[in-house]
BALUM-733589 format. One record per residue: residue number from 1; residue in one letter; z, y, x of N, C-alpha, C, O, CB in turn. Coordinates in steps of 0.001 Angstrom, whole numbers, padded with zeros to 6 digits. Glycine has a CB too. Layout:
   pos   code       n.Z       n.Y       n.X      ca.Z      ca.Y      ca.X       c.Z       c.Y       c.X       o.Z       o.Y       o.X      cb.Z      cb.Y      cb.X
   NUM      A         Z         Y         X         Z         Y         X         Z         Y         X         Z         Y         X         Z         Y         X
...
This chain:
   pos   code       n.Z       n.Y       n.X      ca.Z      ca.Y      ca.X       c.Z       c.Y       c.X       o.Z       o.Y       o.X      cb.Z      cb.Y      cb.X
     1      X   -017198   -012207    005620   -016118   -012839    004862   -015395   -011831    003961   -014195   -012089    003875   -015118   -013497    005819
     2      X   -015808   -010699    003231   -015161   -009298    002618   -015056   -010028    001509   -013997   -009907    000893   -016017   -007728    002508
     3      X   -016153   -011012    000935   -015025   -011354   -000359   -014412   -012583   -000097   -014860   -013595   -000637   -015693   -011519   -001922
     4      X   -013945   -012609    000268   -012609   -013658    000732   -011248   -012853   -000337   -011050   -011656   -000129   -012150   -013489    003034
     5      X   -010676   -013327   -001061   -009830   -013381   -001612   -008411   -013078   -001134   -008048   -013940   -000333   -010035   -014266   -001990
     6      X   -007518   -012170   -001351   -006196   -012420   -000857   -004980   -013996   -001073   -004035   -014547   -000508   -005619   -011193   -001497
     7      X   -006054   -014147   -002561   -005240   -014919   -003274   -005739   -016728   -002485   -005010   -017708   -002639   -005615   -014547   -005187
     8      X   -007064   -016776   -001699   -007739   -017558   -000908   -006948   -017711    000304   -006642   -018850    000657   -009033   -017078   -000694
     9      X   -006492   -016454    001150   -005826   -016315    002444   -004853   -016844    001968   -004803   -017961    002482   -005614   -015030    003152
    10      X   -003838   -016687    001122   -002418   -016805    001166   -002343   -018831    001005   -001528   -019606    001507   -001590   -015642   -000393
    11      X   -003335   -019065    000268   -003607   -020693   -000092   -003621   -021441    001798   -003236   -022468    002356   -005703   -020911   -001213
    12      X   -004268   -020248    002146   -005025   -021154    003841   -003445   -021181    004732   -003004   -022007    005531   -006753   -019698    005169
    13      X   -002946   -020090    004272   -001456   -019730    005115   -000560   -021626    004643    000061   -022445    005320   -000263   -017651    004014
    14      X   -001046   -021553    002959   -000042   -022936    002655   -000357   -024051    002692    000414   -024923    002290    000472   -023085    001556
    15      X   -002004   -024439    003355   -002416   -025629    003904   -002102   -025350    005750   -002548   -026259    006450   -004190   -025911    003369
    16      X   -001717   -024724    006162   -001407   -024568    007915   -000156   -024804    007568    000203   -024991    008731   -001697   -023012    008941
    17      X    000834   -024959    006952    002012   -025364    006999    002165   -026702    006754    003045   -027519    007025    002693   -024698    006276
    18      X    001027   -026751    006134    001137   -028609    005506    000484   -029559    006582    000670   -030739    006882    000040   -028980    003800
    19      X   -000205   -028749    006958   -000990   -030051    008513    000090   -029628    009133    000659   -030664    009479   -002873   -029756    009687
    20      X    000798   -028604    009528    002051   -028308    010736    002991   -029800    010543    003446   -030576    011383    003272   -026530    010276
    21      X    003038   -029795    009138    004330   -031215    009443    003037   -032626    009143    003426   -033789    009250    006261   -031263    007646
    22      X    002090   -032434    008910    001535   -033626    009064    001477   -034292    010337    001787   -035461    010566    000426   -033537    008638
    23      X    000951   -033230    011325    000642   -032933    012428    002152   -033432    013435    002352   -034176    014394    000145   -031343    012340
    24      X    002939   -032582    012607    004050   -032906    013844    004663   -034938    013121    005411   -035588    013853    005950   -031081    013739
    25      X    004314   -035390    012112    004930   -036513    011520    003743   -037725    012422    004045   -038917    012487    004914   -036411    009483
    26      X    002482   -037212    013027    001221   -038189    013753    000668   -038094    012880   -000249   -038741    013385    001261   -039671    014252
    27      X    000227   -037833    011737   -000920   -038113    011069   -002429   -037148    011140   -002746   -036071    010636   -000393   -038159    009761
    28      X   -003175   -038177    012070   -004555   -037949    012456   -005124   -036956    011574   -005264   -035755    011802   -005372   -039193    012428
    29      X   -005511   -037772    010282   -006808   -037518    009695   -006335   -037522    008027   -005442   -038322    007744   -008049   -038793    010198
    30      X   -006810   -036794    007081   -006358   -036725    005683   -007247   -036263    004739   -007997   -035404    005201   -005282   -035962    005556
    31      X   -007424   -036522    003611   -007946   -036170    002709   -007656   -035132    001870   -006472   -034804    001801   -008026   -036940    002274
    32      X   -008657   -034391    001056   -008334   -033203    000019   -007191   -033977   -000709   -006012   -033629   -000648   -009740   -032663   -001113
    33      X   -007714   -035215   -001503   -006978   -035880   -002485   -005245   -036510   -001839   -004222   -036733   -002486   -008107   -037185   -002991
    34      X   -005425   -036599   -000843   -004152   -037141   -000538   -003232   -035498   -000255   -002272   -034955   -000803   -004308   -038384    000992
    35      X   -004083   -035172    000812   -003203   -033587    000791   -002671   -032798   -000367   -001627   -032167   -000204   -004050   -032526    001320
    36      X   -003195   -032777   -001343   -003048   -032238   -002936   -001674   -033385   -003145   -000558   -032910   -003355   -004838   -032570   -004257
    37      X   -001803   -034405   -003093   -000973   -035042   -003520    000680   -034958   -002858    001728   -034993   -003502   -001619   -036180   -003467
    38      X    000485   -034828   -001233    001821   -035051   -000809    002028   -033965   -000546    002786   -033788    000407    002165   -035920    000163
    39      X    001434   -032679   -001289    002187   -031460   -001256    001832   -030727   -002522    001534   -029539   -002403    001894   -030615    000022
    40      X    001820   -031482   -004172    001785   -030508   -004932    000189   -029669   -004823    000066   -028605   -005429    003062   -029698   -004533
    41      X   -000643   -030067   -004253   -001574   -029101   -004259   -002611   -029442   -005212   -002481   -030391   -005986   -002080   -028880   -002978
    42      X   -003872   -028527   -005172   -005080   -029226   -006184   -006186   -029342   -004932   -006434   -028606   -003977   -005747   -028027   -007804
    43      X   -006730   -030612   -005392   -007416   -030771   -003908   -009486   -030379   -004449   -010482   -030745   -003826   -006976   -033080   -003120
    44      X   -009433   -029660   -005598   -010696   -029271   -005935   -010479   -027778   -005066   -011185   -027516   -004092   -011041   -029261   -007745
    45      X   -009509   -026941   -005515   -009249   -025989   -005188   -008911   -025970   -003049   -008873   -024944   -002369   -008100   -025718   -006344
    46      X   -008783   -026984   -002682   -008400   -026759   -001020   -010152   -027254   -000911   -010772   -026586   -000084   -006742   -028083   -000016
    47      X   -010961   -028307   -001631   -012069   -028096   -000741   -013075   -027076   -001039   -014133   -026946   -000422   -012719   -029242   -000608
    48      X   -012599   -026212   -002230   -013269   -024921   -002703   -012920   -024015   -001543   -013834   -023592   -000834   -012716   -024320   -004214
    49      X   -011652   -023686   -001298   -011037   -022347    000017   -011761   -023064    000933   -012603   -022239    001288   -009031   -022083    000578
    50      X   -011985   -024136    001579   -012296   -024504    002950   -013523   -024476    003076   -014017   -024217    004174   -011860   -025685    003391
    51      X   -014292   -024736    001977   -015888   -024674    001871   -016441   -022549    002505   -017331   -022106    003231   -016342   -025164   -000488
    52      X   -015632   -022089    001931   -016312   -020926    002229   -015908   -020684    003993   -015558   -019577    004402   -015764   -019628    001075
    53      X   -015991   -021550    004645   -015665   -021276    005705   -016965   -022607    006748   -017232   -022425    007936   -013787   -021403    005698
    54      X   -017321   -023344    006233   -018504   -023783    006622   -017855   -025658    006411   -017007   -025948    005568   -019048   -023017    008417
    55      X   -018468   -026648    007336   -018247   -027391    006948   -017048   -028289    007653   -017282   -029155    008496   -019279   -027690    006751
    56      X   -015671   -027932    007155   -014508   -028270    007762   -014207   -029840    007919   -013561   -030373    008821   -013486   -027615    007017
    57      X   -014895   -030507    006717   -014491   -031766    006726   -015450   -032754    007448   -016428   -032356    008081   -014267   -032122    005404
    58      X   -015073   -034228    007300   -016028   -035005    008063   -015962   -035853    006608   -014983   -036042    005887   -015570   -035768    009785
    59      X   -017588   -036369    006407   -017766   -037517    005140   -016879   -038614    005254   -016761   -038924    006440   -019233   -038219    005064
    60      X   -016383   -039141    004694   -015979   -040648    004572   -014720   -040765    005415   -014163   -041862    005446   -017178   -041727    005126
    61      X   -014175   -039663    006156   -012556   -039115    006912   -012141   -038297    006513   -011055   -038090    007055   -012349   -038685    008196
    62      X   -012463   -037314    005494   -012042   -035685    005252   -011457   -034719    006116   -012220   -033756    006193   -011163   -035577    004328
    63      X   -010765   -034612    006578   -010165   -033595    007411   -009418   -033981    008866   -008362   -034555    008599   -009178   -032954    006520
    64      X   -009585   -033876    010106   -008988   -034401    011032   -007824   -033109    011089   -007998   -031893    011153   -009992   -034790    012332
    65      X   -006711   -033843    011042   -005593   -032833    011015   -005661   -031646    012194   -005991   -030500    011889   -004207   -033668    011175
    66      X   -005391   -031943    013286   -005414   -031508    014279   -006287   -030255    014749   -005881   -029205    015249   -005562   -032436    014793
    67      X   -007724   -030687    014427   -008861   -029849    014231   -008663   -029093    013082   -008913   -027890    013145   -010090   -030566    014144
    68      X   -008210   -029637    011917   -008277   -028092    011034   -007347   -027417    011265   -007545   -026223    011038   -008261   -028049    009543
    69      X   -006254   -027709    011682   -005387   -027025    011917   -005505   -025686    012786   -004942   -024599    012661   -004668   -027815    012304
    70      X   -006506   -026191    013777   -006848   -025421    015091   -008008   -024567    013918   -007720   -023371    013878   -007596   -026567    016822
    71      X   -008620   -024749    013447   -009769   -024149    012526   -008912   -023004    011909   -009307   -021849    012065   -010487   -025300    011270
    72      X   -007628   -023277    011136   -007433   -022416    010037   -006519   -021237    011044   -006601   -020039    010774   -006557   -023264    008544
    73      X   -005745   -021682    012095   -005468   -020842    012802   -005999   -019562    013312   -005529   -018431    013437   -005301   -021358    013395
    74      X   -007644   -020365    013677   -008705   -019154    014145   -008819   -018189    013054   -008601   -016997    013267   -010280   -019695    014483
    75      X   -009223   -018728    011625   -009878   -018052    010547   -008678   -016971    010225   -008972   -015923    009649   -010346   -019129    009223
    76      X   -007060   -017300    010684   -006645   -016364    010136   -006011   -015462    010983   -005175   -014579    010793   -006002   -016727    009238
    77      X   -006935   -016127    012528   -006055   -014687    013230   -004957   -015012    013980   -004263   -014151    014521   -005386   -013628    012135
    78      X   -004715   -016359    014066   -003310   -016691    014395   -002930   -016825    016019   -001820   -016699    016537   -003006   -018065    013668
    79      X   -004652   -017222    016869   -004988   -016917    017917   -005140   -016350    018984   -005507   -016574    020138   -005254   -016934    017852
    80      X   -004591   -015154    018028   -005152   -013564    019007   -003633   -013483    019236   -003431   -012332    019624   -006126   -011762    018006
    81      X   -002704   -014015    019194   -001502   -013393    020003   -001021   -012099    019316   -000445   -011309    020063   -001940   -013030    021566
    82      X   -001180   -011682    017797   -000863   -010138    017388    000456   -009449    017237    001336   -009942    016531   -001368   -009920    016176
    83      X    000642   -008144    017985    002042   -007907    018556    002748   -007150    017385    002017   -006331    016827    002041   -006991    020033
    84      X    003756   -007234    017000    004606   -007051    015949    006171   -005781    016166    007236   -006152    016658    005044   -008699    015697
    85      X    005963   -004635    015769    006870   -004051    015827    008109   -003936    014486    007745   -003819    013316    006255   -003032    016225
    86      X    009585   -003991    014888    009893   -003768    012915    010814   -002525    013113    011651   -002297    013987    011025   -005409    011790
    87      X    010435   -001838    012112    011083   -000913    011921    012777   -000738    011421    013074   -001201    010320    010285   -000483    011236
    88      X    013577   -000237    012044    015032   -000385    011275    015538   -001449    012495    014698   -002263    012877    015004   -001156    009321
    89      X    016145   -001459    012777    017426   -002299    014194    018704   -002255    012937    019596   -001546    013402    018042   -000807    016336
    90      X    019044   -002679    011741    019624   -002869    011084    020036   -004657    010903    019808   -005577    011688    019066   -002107    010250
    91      X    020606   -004670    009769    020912   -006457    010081    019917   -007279    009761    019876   -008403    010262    022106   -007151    009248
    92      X    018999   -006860    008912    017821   -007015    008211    016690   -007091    009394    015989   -008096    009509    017626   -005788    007122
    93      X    016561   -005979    010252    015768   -005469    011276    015654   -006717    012821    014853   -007151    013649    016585   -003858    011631
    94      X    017047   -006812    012403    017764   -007250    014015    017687   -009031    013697    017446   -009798    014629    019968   -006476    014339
    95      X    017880   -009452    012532    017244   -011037    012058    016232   -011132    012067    015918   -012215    012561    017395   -011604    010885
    96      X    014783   -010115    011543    013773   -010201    012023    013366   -010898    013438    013049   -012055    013715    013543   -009154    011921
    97      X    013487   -009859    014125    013473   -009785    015267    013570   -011102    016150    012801   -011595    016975    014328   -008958    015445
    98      X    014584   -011412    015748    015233   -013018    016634    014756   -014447    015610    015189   -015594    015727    017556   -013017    016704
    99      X    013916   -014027    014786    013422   -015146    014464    012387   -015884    015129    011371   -015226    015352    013128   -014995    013458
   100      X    012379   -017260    015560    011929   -017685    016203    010551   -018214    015752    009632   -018231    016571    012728   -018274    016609
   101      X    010377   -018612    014585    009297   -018884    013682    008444   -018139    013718    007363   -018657    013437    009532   -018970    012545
   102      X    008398   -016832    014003    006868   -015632    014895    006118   -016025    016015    004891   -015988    016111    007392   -014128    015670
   103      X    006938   -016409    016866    006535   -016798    018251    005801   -017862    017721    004590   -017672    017607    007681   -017161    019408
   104      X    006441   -019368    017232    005570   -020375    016673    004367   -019986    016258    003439   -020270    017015    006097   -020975    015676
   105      X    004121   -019436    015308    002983   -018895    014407    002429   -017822    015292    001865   -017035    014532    003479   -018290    012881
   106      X    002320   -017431    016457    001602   -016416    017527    001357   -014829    017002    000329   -014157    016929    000027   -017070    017898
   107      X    002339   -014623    016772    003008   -013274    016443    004647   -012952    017661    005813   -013345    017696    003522   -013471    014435
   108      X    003859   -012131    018381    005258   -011452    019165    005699   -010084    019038    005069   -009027    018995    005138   -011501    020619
   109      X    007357   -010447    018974    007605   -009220    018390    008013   -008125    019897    008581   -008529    020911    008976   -009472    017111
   110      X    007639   -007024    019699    007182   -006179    020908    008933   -005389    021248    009798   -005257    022115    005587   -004803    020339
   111      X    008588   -005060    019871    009725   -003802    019806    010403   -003485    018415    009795   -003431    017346    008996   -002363    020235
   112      X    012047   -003239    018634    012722   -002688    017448    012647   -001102    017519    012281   -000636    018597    014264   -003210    017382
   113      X    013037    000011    016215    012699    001455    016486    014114    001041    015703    014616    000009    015257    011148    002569    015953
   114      X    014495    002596    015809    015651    002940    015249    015714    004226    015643    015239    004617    016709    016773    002155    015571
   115      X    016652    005390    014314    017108    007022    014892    018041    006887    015447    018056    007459    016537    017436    008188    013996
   116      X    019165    006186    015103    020924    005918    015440    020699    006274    017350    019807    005697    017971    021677    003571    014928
   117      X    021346    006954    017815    021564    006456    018948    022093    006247    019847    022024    006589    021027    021279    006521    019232
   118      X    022975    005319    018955    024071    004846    019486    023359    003010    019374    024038    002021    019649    025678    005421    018477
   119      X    021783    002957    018881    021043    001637    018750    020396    001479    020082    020366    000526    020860    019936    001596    017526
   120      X    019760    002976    020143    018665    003655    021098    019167    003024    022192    020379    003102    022392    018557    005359    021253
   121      X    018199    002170    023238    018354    001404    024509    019505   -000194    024338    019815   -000870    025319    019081    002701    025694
   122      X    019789   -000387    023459    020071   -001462    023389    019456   -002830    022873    018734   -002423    021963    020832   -001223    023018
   123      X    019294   -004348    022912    018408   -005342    022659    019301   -006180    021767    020526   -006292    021814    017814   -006045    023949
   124      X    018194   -006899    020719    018982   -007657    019838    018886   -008741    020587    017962   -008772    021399    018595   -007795    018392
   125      X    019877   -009967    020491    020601   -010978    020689    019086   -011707    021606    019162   -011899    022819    021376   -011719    019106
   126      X    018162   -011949    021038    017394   -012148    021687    015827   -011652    023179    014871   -012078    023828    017445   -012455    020845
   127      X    016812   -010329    022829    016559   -009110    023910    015461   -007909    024025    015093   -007186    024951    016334   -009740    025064
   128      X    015083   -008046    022533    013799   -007482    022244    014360   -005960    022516    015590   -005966    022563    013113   -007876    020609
   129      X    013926   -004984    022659    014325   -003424    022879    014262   -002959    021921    013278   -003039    021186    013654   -002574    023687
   130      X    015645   -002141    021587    015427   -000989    020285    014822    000206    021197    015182    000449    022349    017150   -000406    019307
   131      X    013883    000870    020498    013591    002569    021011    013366    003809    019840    013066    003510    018684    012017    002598    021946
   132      X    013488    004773    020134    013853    006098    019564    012246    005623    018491    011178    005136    018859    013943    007870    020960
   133      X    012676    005989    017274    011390    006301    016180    010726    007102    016713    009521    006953    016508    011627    006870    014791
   134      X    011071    008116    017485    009613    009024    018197    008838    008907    018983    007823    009593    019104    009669    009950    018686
   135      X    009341    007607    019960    008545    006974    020950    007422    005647    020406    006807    004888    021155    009667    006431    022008
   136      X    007392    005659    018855    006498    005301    018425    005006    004999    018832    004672    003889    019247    006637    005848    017808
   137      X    004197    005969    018701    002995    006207    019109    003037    006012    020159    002145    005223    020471    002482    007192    018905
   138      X    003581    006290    020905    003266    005506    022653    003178    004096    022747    002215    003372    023001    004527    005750    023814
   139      X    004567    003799    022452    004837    002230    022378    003873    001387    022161    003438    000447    022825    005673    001870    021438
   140      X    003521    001940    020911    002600    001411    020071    000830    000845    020656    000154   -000182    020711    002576    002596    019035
   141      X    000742    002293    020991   -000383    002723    022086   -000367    001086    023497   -001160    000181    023760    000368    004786    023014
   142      X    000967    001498    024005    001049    001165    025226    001334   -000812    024694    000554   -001487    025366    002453    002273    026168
   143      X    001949   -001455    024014    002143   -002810    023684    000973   -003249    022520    001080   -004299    021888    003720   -002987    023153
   144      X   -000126   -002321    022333   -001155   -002714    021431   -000738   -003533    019956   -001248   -004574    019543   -002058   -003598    022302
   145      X    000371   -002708    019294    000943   -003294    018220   -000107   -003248    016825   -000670   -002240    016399    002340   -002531    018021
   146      X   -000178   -004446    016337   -000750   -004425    015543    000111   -004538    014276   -000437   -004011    013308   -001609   -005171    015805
   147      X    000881   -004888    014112    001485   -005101    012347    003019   -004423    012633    003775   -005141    013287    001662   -007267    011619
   148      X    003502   -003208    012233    004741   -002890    011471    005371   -003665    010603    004768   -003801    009539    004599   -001944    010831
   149      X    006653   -004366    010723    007574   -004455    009545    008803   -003510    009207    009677   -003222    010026    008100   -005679    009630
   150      X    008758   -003078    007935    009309   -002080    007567    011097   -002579    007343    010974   -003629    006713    008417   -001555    006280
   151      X    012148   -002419    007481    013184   -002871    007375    014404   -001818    007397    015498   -001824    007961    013173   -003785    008260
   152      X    013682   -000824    006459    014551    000562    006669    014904    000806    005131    014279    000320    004188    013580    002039    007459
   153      X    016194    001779    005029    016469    001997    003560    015468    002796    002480    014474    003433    002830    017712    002719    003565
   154      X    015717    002709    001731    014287    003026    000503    014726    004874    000901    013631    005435    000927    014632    002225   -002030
   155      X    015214    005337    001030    015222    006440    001098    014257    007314    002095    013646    008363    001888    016354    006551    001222
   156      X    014358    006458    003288    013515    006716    004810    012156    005786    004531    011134    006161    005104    014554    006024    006487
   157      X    012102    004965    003948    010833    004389    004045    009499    005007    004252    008744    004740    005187    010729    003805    003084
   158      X    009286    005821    003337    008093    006787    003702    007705    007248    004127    006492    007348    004309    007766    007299    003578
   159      X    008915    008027    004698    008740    008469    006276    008570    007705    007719    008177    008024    008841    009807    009123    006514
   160      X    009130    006408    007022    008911    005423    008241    007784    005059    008309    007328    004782    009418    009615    004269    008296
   161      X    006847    004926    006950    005504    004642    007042    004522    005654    007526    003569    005334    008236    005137    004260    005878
   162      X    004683    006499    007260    004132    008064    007349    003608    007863    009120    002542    007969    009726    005727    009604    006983
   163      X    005156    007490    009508    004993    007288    010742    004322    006105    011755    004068    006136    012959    005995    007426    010928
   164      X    004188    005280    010957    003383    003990    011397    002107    004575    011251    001523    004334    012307    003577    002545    010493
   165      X    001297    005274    010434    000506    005240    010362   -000327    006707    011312   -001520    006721    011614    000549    004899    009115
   166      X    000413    007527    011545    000318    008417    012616   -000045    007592    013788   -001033    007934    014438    001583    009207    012825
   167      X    000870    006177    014262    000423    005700    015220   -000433    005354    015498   -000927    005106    016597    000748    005211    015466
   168      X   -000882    005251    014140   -002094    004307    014692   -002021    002539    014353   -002701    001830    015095   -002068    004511    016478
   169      X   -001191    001849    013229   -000863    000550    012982   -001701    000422    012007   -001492    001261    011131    000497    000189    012711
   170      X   -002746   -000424    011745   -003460   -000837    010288   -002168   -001668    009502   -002411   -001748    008298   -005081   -002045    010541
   171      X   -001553   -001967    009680   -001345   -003169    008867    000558   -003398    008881    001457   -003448    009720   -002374   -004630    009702
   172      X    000413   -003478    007504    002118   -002984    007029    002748   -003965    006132    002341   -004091    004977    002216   -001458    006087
   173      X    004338   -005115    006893    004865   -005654    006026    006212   -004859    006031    006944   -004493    006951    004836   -007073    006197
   174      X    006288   -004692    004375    007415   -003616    003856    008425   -004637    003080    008121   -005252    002058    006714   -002249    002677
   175      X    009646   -004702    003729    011001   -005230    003076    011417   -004142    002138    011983   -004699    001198    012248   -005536    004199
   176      X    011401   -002996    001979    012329   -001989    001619    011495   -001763    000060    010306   -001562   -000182    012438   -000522    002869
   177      X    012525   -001878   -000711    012103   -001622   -002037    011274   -000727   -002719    010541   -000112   -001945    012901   -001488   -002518
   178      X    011161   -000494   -003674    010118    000789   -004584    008653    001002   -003938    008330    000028   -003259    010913    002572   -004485
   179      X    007792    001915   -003973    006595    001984   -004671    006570    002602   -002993    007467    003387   -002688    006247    002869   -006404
   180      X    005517    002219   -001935    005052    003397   -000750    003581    003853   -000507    002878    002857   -000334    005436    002869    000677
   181      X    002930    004924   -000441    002030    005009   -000368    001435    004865    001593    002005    005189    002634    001943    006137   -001283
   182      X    000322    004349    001365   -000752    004395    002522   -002138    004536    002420   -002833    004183    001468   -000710    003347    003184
   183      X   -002584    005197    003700   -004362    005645    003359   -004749    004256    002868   -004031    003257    002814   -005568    006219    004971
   184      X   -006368    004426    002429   -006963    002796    002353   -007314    002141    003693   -007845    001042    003852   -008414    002704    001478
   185      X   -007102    002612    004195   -007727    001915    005797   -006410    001081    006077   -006586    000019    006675   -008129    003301    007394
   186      X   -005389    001344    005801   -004210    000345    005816   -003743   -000671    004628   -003525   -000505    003428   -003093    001147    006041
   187      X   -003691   -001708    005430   -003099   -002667    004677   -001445   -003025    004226   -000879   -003849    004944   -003563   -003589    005293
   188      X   -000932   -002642    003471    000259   -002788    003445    000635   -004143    002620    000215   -003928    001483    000782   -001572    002968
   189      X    001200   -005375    002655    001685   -006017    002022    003695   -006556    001446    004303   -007281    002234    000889   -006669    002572
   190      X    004251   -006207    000435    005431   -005921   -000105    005881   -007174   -000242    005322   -008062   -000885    005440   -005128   -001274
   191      X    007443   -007303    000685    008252   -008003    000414    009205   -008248   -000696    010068   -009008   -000258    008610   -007895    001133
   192      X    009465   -007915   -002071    010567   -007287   -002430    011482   -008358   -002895    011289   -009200   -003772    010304   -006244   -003407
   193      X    013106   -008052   -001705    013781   -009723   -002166    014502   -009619   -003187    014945   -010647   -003700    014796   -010520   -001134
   194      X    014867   -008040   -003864    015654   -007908   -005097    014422   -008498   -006657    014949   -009134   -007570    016223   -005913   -005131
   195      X    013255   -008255   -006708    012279   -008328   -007065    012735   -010565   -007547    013228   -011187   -008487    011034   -007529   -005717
   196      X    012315   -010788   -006573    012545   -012208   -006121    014148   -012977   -006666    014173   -014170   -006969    012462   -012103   -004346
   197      X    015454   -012071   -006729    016368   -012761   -007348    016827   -011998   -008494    017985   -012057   -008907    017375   -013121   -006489
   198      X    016019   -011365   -008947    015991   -010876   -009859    015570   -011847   -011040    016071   -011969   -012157    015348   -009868   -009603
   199      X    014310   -012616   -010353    013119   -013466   -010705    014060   -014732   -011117    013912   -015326   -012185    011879   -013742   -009338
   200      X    014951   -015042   -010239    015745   -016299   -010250    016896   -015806   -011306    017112   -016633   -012191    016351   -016798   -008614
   201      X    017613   -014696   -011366    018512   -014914   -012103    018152   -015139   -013254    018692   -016007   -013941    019266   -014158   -012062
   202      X    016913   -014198   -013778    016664   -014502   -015383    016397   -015949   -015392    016886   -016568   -016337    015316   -013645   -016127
   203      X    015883   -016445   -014736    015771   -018420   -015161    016825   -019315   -015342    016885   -020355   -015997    015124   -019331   -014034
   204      X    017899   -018560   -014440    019719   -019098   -014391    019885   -018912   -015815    020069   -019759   -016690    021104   -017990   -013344
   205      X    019763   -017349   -015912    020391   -016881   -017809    019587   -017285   -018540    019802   -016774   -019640    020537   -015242   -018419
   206      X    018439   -018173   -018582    017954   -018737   -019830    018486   -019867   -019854    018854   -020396   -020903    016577   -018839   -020031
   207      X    018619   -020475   -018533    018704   -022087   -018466    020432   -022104   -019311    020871   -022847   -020189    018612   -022884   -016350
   208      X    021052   -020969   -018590    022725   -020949   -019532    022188   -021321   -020964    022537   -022279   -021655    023745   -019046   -019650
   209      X    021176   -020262   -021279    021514   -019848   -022592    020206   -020971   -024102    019750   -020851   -025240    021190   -017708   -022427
   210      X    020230   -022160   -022623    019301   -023319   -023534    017898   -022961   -023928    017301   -023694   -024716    019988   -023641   -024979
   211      X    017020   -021305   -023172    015988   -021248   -024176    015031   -021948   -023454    015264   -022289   -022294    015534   -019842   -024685
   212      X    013842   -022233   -024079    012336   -022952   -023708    012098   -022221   -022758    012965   -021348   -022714    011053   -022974   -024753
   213      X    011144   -022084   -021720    010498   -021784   -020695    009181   -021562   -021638    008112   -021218   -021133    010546   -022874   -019456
């Protein structure tokens, strides 16, 4: 599956959200064409992504919700239970953390890091453990963490990554702004929320200022 697309994965991430409320509303069984429809989608393009994955649908029923659902879960990993550390016990760090929507989606979060330590041995609201940034590599080692989230100031970031990747983590989601480097064997994928209302304000100041889109 190496050429599988990022731009393919991220599509499969936004049809598992769409059977999630189909799914939770009773509805069995659905079509490309109807699915495209009651969510904005293109339904050439969902039976193009689903095709490279063998034959998801049934003739003359298209898609049994339930079952693909369970399908797209597997294909992306969602199965394996993958353990989640975030970097930074900050407010940013510490909302992470207690979001409950990980657990749903079978991502648990293991552990918060932090230098402060006056953080060091204490649990966010939902009781997850902050521990010393140096007890990293153990942790890591020892709770089989697979994905870092980065939630530290742009200043430390690099070093925070530097350090993920000493541990031993393939795979990196970064909140913290500007440009970070990682070997190629790691995957890093960038949050950036200034990036994002940045994105929104210029559409505010055109929409003020009457121009065309």
């Amino acid at each position: 599956m190496s050429n599988i697309s990022e731009f393919t994965t991220n599509r499969l991430s936004v049809y598992l959200r769409c059977l999630d409320q189909l799914e939770a509303s009773g509805v069995r069984a659905v079509s490309s064409k109807t699915l495209a429809e009651d969510f904005g989608l293109n339904a050439a393009q969902i039976r193009k992504d689903l095709a490279h994955f063998g034959e998801l649908g049934v003739r003359g029923v298209g898609y049994y919700v339930k079952d693909l659902r369970r399908q797209l879960q597997h294909i992306l990993g969602l199965d394996c239970g993958l353990t989640v550390a975030i970097m930074g016990a900050g407010n940013l760090g510490l909302a992470l953390a207690d979001y409950h929507g990980f657990k749903q989606e079978g991502f648990r979060v293991a552990a918060l890091f932090d230098n402060l330590r006056e953080k060091v041995g204490t649990r966010s609201r939902n009781g997850i453990l902050i521990y010393d940034i140096r007890e990293l590599k153990r942790v890591a080692k020892r709770e089989n963490i697979a994905i870092a989230i980065i939630a530290v100031p742009i200043r430390s970031a690099q070093t925070v990554v530097d350090k993920v990747v000493l541990s031993g983590i393939k795979a990196i989601l970064n909140f913290s702004p500007g440009s970070l480097r990682v070997p190629e064997d790691v995957k890093m994928k960038n949050v950036d929320l200034t990036v994002s209302l940045e994105s929104l304000s210029f559409y505010l100041a055109r929409s003020d200022r009457g121009e065309e889109e």
